[in-house]
N, C-alpha and C positions, 0 to 999 in steps of 0.2 A: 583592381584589388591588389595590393601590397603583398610581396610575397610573404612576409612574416604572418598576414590577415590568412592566407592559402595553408600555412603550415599550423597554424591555429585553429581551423575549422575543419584539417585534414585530420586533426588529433580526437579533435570533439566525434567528427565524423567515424573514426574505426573503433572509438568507444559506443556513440550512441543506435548506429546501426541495430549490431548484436539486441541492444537493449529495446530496442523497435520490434523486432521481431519477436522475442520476449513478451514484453509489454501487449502487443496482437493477439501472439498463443493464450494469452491471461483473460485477456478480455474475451477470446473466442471460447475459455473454458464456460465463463458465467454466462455467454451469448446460449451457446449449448445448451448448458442447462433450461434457461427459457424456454429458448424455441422447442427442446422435446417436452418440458412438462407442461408447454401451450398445447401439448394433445393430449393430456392427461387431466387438464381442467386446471383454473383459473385459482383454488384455491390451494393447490399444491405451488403453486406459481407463489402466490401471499406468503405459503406459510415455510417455505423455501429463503424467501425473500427476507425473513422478521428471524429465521434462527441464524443466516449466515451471518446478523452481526455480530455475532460473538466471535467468529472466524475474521472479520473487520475486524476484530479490537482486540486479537493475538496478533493478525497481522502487522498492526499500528505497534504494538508491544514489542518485536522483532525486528521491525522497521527503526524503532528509536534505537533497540540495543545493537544492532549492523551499522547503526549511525555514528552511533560512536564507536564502533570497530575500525567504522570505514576511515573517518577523522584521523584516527590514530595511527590505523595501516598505513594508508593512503600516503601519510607525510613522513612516516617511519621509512614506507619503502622508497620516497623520492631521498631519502638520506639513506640509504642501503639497509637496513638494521633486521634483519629477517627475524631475529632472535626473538625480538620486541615483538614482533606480528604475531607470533606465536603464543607468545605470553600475554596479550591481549583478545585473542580467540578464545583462548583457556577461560580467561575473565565472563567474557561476553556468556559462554556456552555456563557456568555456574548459574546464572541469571534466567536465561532463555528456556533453560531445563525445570526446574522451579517452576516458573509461571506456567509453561507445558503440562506440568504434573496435575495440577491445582484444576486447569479450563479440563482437562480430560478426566480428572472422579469427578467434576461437576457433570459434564454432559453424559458421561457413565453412568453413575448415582443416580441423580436429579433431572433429568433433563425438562422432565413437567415445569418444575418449578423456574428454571428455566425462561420458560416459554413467556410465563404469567408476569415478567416484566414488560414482551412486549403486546400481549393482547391475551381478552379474556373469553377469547371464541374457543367452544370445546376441539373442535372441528379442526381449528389451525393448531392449537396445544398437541392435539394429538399425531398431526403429521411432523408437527418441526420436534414435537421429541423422540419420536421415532428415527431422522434425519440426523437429531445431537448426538444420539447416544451411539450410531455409529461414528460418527465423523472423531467421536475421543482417538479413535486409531490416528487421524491423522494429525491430531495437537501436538503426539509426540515425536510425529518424525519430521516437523514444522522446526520444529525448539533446536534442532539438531539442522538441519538442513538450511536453514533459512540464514542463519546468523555465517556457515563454514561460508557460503553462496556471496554475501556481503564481501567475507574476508578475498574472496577470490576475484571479486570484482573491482574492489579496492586497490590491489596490485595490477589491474589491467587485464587480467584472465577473463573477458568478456564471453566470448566467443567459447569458452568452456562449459560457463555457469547455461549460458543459453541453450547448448546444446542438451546440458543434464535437464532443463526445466521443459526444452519443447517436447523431448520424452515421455514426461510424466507427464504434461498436456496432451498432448497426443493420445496416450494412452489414456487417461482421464476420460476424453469424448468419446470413445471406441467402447468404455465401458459404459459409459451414462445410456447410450440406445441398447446395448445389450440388458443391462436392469433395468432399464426403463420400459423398455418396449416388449420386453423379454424372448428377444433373441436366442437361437441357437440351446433352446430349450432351457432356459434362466426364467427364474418367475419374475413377473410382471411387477415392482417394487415402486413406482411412482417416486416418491420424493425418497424415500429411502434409498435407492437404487441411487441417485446422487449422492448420496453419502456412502454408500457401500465402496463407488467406480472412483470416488474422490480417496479415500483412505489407502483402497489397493496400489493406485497408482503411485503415491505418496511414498508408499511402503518399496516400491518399487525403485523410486529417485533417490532415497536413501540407500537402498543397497550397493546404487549406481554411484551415487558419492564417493561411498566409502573403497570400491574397487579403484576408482578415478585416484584418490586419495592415494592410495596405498601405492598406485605405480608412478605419483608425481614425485620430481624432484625437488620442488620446492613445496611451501601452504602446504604442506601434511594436513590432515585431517585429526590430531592426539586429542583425545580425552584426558590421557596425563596432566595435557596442560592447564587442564582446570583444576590442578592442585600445585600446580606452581606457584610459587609468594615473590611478588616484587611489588612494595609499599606506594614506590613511586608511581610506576604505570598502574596500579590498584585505583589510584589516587587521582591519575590522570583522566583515568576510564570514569570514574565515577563523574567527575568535575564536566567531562563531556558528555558520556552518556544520560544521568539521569535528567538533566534539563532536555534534550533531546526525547526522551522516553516520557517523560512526562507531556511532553509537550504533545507527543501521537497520543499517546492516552487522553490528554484533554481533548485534541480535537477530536478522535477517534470516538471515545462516550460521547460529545457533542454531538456529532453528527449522529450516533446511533440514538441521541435522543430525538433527533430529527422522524427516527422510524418510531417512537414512540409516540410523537404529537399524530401522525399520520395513522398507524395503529387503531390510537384507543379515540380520536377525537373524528378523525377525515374518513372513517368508512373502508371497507374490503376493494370498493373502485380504484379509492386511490392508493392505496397501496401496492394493488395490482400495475396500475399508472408508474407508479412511482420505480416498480421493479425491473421495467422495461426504459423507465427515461433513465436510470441509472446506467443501466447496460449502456445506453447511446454515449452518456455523457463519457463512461470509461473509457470508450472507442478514440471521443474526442480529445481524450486527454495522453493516449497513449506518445504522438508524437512529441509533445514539448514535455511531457513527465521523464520524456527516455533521453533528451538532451539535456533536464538540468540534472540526471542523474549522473552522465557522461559529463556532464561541465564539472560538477562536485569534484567526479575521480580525477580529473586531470588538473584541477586547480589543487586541490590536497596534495597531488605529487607536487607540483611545483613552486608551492610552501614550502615544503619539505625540503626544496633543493635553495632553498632562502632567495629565490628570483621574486621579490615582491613586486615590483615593477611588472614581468611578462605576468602575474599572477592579476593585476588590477586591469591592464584589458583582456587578459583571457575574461573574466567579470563580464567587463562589457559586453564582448562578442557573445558570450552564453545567454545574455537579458535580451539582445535584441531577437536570436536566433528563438527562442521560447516565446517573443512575440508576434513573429511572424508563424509559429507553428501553432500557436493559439489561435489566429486569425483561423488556420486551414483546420484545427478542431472544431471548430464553431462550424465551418462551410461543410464538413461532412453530417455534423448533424442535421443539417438543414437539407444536404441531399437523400438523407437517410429515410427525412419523417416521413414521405409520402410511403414507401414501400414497408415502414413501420406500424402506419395507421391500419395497410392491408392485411399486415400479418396478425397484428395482435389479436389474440383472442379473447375480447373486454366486449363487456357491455358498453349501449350506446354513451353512457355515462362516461365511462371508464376511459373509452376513443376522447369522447370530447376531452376531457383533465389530461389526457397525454398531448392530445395537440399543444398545448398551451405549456406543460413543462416541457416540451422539446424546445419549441423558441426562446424559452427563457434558459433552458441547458448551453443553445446556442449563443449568447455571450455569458454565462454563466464561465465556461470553460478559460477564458482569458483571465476571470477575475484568480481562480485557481492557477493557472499557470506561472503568472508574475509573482504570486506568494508560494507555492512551492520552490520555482526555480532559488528567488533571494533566501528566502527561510532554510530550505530542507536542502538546496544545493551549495549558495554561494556562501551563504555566513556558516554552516556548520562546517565546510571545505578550509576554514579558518581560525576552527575550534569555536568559533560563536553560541553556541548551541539556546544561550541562557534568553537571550529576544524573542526568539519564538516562542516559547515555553508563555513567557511572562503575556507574549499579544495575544495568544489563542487563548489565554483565561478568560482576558478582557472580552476578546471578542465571539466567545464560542458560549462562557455560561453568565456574563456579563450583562450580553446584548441579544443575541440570536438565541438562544434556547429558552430564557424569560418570555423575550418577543415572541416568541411560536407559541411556547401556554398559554400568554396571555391574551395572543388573539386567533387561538384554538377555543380556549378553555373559558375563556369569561367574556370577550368581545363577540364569540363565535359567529367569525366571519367566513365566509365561503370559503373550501376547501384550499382552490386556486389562489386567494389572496394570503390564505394562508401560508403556499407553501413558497410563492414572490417573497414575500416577507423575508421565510429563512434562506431564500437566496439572495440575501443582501450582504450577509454574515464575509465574504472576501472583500470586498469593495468597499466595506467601512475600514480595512484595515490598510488598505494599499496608500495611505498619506504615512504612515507610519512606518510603514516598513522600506518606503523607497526613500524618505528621510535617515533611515539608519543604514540602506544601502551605501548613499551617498556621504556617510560622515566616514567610514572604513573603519571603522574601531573593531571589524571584523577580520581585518586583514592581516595575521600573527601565525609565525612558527611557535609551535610548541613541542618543536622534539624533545629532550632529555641526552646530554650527554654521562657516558659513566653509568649505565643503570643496572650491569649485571658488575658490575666490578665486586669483587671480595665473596661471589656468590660463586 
């Protein structure tokens, strides 16, 4: 190995670490949550399953808006420009607050209604509204937290942001058996006790921010800043963020339409199926999800620092490294399923449709790896944002979300082949994407010099 190859995967590496363990706690919250409501019966399990997409597709929403936080920070702070990062935070949090307000009187107000997009069982409506209409607490400390967390990360504060997050993970599963189980004389609240231990602890990490914030010298935490005016970086954020944000939002509803072909057409088996091969597939995606996130941050700095050259195989080294970590996502699922098939608590029905989504999660997680790493790391780390946006149409309500209806809904083919089908949906796209990897039309500073001048 080349010593420059040692100082490139040393950089990758004290980025992606933090983000590993991160990314573990995350996955261990929603692990949690199953394994306790697997004692509390199978349909709080479903309808657990069918309301947290809506928390998927804030996520998605916050995810694109930290996206373009991060593009913007990331290359602002590899050209020193603190000022800028500030006044892009400010942008970002106008946005993230908004949409916060909006998903929390919905799940407050309405949460029935809610429910009756993804299933029309009285039984599930009634538990995932019960679960909505708390969890609105934590939409709004989501909107706020989620986006500073970005900016923090952005400038290499890794090791900050994870500590504030393992916190409120931690805290999170300490609460989920206390309401779940009803603990230390707490009533017995089943799926709602998951939204109750999820909102506290939220409430919790927000407070924790804001103290963080306050005694930081650098990345403040200001609300002010979302009434700052600067037309340029306005302009910039928009140009990167909303193709970025669009683009989680199409996949993000795609995929949650995925829970709606499974819902209303494949039966309570497999959705129960479906909420435990998710859990697996998260696990497996934790390692290469947490290196092209570390690749992004450290490519964006070194954009920023106009080194195009060290910035196209830092590229390289982060594609291969997300290969080789895909491989070992796949090998864990596959070590997993035996002691998965034991645990779960499914009808004979339900074991058999898990067996069969776990091996197909198991190379499932590759096809996901190489299109996040390029899409959501390397090309937005370059201000790209606009390819992704434009593939996931094609390929989310195009191809795989048609194809699930139509052969849910009118071909109605076994549950299983239905659900191979919409795991085709990465792999029809990787001709496409590793051909725009390969031309670099991705690969562009977009600092601004001069942008407070005369203000």
């Amino acid at each position: 190995m080349q010593p420059n190859d040692r100082r490139i995967y040393g950089q990758i590496a004290r980025l992606a670490v933090p983000l590993v363990f991160q990314h573990l706690l995350s996955a261990a919250v929603n692990s949690a949550d199953v394994v306790m409501l697997n004692f509390v019966g199978q349909d709080h399990i479903a309808a657990v399953s069918l309301a947290a997409q809506y928390a998927s597709i804030l996520m998605n929403v916050y995810y694109g808006l930290g996206t373009g936080a991060t593009i913007l920070c990331a290359q602002y702070y590899g050209k020193g420009d603190m000022r800028a990062i500030r006044a892009v935070e400010g942008i970002a949090l106008r946005f993230s607050m908004l949409v916060s307000c909006l998903f929390a009187l919905g799940a407050a107000l309405a949460p029935d209604k809610m429910m009756l997009l993804f299933t029309h069982d009285p039984l599930l409506i009634g538990i995932g509204a019960s679960y909505l209409r708390w969890l609105s607490i934590a939409y709004l400390c989501w909107g706020i937290v989620e986006v500073h967390l970005s900016v923090l990360r952005s400038i290499g504060r890794v090791r900050v942001t994870t500590a504030l997050h393992a916190t409120a993970l931690l805290l999170n599963i300490a609460l989920n058996a206390v309401f779940i189980f009803g603990l230390f004389g707490a009533p017995k609240l089943g799926a709602t006790g998951v939204a109750i231990a999820t909102s506290a602890s939220r409430l919790v990490e927000l407070a924790l921010v804001l103290i963080v914030s306050h005694r930081s010298a650098s990345a403040k935490l200001s609300f002010s800043a979302m009434f700052e005016r600067n037309r340029l970086l306005f302009n910039d954020f928009l140009r990167m963020a909303l193709p970025a944000l669009g683009n989680d939002i199409v996949w993000g509803l795609g995929f949650s339409m995925y829970s709606v072909i499974i819902g209303h057409f494949l039966g309570n088996d497999m959705v129960a199926a479906n909420s435990f091969a998710s859990l697996m597939r998260n696990f497996g995606t934790v390692f290469c999800f947490s290196v092209a996130n570390a690749g992004g941050i450290l490519l964006g700095q070194i954009i920023g620092e106009n080194d195009l050259k060290r910035a196209e195989v830092t590229a390289k080294k982060v594609l291969w490294l997300t290969v080789v970590f895909g491989a070992v996502g796949g090998a864990i699922i596959l070590a997993a399923m035996p002691f998965m098939l034991r645990f779960a608590d499914l009808t004979e029905t339900g074991r058999g449709y898990l067996r069969v989504m776990l091996l197909i999660n198991s190379y499932y997680v590759m096809g996901q790896a190489v299109n996040t790493t390029l899409i959501a790391g390397v090309f937005r780390a370059g201000g790209d944002s606009r390819f992704g946006f434009f593939c996931d149409i094609v390929d989310m309500w195009c191809y795989a979300v048609p194809l699930g209806f139509f052969a849910a809904a009118v071909l109605k083919l076994p549950p299983l082949w239905v659900y191979f089908l919409l795991c085709t949906d990465e792999f029809v796209k990787w001709p496409a994407v590793i051909r725009h990897y390969r031309k670099k039309k991705w690969l562009k500073n977009i600092t601004r010099e001069g942008l407070f001048e005369g203000t």
